[in-house]
N, C-alpha and C positions, 0 to 999 in steps of 0.2 A: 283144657288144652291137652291134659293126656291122653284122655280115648282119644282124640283128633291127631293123635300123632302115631296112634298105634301100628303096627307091620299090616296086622289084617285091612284099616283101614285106607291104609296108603296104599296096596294091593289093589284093591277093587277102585279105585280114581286111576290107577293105572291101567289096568283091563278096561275100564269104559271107555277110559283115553282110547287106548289101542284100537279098540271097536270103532267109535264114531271117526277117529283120522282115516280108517282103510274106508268105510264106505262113505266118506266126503270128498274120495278120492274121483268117484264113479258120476254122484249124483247132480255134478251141478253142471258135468259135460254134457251130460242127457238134459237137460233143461236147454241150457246152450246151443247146444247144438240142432235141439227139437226147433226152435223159430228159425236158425238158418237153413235148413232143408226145408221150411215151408216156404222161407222166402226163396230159394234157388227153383222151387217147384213152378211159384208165381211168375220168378222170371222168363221161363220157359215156355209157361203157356201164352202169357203175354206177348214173347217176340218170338218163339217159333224154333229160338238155337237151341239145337240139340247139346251144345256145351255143356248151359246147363243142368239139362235131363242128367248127361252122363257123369256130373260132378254129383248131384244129386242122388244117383244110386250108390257112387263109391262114397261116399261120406255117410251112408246110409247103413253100410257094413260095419264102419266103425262107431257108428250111435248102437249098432242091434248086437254089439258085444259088450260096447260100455252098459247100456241097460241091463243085458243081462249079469256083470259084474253088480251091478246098484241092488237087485233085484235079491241075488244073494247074500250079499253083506247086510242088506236092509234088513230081512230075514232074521241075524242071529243079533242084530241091534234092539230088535224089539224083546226078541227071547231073555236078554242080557237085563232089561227093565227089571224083569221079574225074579230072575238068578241073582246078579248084584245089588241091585236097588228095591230089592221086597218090603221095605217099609215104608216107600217112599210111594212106589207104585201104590201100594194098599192107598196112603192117605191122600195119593194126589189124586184118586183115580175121581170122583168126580166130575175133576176139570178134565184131569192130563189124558184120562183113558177116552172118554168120552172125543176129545183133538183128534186123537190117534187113531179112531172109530172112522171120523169125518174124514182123513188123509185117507184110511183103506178102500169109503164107500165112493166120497165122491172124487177123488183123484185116483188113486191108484186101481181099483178095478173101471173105471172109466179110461184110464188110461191105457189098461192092458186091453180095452175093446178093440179099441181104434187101431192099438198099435198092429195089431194081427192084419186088418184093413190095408193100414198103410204100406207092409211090410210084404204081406203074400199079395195084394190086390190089384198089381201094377196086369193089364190087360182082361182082368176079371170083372172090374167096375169102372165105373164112367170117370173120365176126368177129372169133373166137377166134384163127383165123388171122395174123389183119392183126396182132392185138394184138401177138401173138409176133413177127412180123415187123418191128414195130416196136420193141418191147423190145428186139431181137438189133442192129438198126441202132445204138439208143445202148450197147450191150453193147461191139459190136465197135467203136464209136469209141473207147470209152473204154478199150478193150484195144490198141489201135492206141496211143495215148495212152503206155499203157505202156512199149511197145515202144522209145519213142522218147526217154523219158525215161530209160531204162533204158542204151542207149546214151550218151545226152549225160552222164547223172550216173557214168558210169566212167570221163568223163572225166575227172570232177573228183576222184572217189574209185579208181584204176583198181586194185582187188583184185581178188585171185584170179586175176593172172596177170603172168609176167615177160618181160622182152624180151630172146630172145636171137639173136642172130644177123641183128639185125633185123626180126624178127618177133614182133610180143606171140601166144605163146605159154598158153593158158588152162590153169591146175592146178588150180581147182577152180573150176568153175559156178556151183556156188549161191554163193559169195562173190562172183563177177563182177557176176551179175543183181542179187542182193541188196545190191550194195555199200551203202559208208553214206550217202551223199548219196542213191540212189533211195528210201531209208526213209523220210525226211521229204521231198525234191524229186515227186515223183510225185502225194499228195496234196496239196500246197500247189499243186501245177499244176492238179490236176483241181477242185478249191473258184475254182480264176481261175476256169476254164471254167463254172461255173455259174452263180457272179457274170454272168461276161460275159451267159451266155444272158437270166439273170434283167432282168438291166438293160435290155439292147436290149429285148427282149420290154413289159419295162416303159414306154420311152421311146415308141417304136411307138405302143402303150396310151394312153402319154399324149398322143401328138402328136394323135390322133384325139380324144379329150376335149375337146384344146384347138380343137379345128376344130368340134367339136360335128358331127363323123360318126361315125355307129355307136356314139354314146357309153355307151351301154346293154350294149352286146356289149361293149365293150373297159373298161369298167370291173370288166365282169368276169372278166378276166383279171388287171388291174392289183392286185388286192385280193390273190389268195393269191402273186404275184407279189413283193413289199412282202412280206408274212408269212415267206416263204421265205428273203427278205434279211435280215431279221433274223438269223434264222436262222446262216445261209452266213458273213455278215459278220465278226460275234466270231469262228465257226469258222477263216476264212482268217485274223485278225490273231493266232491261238494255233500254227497251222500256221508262220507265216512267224515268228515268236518262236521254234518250236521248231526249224526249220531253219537259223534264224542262230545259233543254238548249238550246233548238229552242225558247222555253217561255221566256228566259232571254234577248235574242236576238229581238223576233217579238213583245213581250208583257212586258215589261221591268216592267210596272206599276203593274202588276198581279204577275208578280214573284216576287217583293219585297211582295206583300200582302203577300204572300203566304210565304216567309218566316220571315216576321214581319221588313222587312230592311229599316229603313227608313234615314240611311245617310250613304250614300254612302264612304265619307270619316271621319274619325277619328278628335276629338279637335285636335291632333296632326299632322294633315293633313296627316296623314298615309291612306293608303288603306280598309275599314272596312273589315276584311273579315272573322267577326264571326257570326257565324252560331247558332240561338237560339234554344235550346230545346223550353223552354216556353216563354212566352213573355203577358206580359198584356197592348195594345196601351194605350194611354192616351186619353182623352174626345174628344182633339181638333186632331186627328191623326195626329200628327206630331212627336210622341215620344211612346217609351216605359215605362211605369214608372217602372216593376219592369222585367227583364231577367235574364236567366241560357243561357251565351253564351259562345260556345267552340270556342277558334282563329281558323282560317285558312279553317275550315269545309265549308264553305259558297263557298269559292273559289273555293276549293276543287271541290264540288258537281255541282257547274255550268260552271267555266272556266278551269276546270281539270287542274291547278295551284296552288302553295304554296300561291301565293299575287294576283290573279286577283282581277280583279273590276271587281265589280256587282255593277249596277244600284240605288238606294235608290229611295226612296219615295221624298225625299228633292231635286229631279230633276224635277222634275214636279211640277205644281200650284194645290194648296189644290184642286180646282174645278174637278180636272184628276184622282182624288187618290178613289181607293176603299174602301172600309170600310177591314178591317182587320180581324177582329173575327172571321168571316166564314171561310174564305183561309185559315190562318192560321191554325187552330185547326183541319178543315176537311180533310187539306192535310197531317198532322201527323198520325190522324187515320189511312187514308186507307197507309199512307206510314207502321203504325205500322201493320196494319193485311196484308200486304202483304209480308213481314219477317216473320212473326206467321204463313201465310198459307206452308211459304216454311221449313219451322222447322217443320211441320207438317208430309211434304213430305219426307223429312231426318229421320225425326224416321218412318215413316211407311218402306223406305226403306233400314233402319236400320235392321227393324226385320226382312225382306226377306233375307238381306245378311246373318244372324245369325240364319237362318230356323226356326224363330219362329211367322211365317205369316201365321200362321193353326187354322183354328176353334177354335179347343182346345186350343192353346196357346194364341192367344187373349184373349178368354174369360176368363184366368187366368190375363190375364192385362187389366181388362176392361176401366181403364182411357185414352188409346189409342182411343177405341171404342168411349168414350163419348168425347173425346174432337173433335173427327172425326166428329160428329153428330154436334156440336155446332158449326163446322166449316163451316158447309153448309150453314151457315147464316150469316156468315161473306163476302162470296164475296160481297153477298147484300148490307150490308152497306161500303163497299171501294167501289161499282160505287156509291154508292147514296156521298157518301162524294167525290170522285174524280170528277162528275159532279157536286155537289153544288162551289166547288174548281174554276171548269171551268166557271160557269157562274157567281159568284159572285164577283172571279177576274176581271171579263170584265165590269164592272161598271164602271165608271158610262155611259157605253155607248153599245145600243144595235148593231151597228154596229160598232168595236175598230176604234178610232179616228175617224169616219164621221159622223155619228147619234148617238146623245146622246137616253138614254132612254125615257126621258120624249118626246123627238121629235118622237117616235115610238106610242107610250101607244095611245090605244082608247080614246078619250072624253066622257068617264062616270060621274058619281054623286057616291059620296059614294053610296048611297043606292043601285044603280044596278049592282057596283063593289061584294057589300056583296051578292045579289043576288046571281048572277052568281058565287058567289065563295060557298056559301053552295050550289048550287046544284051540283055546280062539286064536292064537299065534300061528298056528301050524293051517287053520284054516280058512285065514286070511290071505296069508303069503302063496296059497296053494291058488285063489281063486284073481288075486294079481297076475300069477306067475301062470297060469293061464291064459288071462285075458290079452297079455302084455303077449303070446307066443299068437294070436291070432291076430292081434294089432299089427303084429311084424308079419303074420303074411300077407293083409291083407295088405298092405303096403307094397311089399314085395312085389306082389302081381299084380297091382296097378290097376287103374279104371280097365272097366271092359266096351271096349269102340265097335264093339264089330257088332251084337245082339242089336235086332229091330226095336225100333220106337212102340210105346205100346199103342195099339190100334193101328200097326201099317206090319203087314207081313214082308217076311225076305224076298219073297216075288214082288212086293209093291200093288198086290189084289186091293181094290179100294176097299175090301173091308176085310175082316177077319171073324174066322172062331173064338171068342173067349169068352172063359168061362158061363158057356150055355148061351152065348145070346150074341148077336150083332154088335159089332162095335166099328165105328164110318170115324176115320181120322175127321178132324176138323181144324188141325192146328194149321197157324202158319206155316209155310217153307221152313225143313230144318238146317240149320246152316250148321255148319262143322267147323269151318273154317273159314276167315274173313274172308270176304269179299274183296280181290284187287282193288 
């Protein structure tokens, strides 16, 4: 317990911290937001409104800055593997490096093909074309996606291979990949990322309503936007229920953190199975000194039972047990904003049922609008809190139950841990603090209305120049603006 408490080591789980929260900031909007632009693309060629062409290019400025924000944090995350985690990297590499190989080959340089397609190819390649090219972009994010989860969730579950001689050693594959945390971890991450997209996209939508710019165009985004959250919303609160009973099951020690449990059974030798709102652990974590606990809710929510047993912290030896504070409170928040996101969904599509989902009657309820806009910010902090959850539960070990963390962590000196932790500080905030000045102009200046559809010149020539070759509109009538 003492290496595991040491400055050096607390250092480097703080610098990792810092790393993976700034580019989780980035990554799951680009996933996100990759299927809505294919679906806004399909809408389009389908019915011919130019709406959603033009919704589709402006949201397309803000995927091609958040990408490249992903693209550079991803960057000094991997580098950080080998700076912070050099022993761990050595012995995981086997499995981990080998993951990480598979994310470079077949998602991410698959994905930077397309994206060049997608991104310069609007009048250079065929429609059918684009569409594909588009399609494969949220394809390979969302297979990148995999890769990664795939990885982190063998942390937590590490089958399919043993460690000998200091090296994890893989004996079978498909139990590595498929461990049991990637089975439910993988989808409950990829439903954030939709959420997430949904929201912003939404928020965006609303902020222009509420300015009364473009409110025509962007309310017709915000409507199947809203439909969608419905949708998405119940689905992630069934995902993240199902994954905290695989948790209770694979990670017994993380799910007590997480919900503050630490005796299993009652003075009365009864069954514990109260569930705490709040809970403040005590110095030595072995207790709570002060809770708000409701009976039977605990059971309830992990053994879908009036009286199961759940696990306690008092099963395990102090040396096993996570610190509490984080889990705990991290996983209330994102459990509370992900209720708040779906109440959100229920009154937007509230007003649609009650036909009062129109420019003008919005803006007569503007606290819709603004709570809509404050919303966009919220997925944010439920993954940052639903990832702090995941890895602060898995303490005190970088691989659950076989490598503790301190038998991972580089051989640093204070001094080169603080190093390397302000420079990653200094250029993280640097590539936010960028991203976030281009996000406000693109904003700023608004969809662009006036640029030709691709394949129809400003003259309206039945065909056009591009790139090198003929291109003959074939779409439907573009429509801008309803129909009287």
């Amino acid at each position: 317990m003492l290496m595991e408490n040491t400055l050096p080591i607390l250092l480097s789980r703080l610098d990792f911290a810092w790393i993976t929260s700034m580019h989780i900031l980035w990554t799951p909007l680009t996933i996100g937001v990759s299927w809505i632009l294919f679906g806004l693309e399909v809408a389009w060629l389908r019915s011919g409104d130019e709406r959603w062409y033009r919704l589709e290019r402006f949201f397309e400025k803000i995927f091609i800055v958040n990408f490249g924000a992903g693209v550079a944090t991803g960057v000094t995350m991997e580098m950080a593997f080998g700076i912070l985690y050099g022993p761990f990297s050595q012995a995981a590499g086997p499995f981990f490096g080998n993951i990480l190989g598979f994310e470079t080959i077949t998602a991410f340089m698959y994905e930077a093909g397309f994206i060049g397609l997608m991104v310069f190819g609007w009048n250079k390649i065929g429609k059918g074309m684009h569409l594909f090219s588009t399609f494969n972009v949220a394809f390979a994010s969302s297979l990148s996606a995999y890769w990664i989860l795939v990885a982190n969730s063998w942390m937590q579950t590490p089958n399919g291979v043993v460690l000998k001689d200091g090296i994890f050693q893989v004996t079978n594959w498909w139990h590595a990949i498929f461990n049991d945390n990637a089975i439910w971890g993988f989808p409950h991450m990829w439903m954030a990322t939709m959420l997430l997209g949904f929201f912003v996209l939404a928020a965006v939508s609303s902020w222009y309503i509420l300015k009364n710019r473009h409110a025509d165009l962007f309310i017709k985004m915000l409507k199947p936007a809203v439909l969608a959250l419905l949708i998405c919303a119940p689905i992630q609160i069934w995902l993240g229920d199902s994954l905290g009973v695989d948790i209770a099951h694979s990670e017994p020690t993380s799910l007590a953190a997480m919900e503050g449990h630490y005796h299993t059974y009652l003075p009365n030798g009864k069954v514990n199975t109260g569930w705490h709102l709040i809970a403040i652990p005590n110095a030595k974590n072995d207790g709570n000194v002060f809770a708000i606990t409701i009976p039977h809710v605990l059971s309830l929510l992990e053994t879908h039972t009036w009286n199961g047993k759940v696990t306690g912290m008092d099963s395990f030896p102090a040396k096993d047990r996570p610190d509490v504070w984080v889990p705990f409170y991290a996983f209330r928040i994102m459990v509370a904003i992900g209720f708040f996101l779906f109440f959100m969904a229920l009154w937007g599509t509230l007003l649609m049922l009650r036909g009062k989902f129109t420019v003008q009657e919005l803006r007569q309820r503007p606290w819709f609008l603004r709570l809509m806009v404050f919303s966009g910010f919220l997925p944010y902090l439920a993954i940052w809190t639903g990832w702090w959850t995941r890895e602060v539960g898995r303490q005190p070990w970088v691989v659950y139950n076989i490598m503790r963390t301190y038998e991972g962590v580089s051989h640093m000196g204070v001094g080169q841990e603080i190093a390397w932790f302000a420079g990653y500080i200094v250029f993280e905030l640097s590539v936010w603090a960028g991203a976030w000045y281009f996000f406000s102009k693109v904003i700023r200046k608004g969809p662009d209305l006036d640029s030709p559809l691709p394949g129809v010149s400003s003259d309206t020539d039945a065909s056009v120049e591009a790139g090198g070759g003929m291109v003959r509109p074939s779409f439907a009538k573009p429509i801008l603006h309803p129909e009287p």
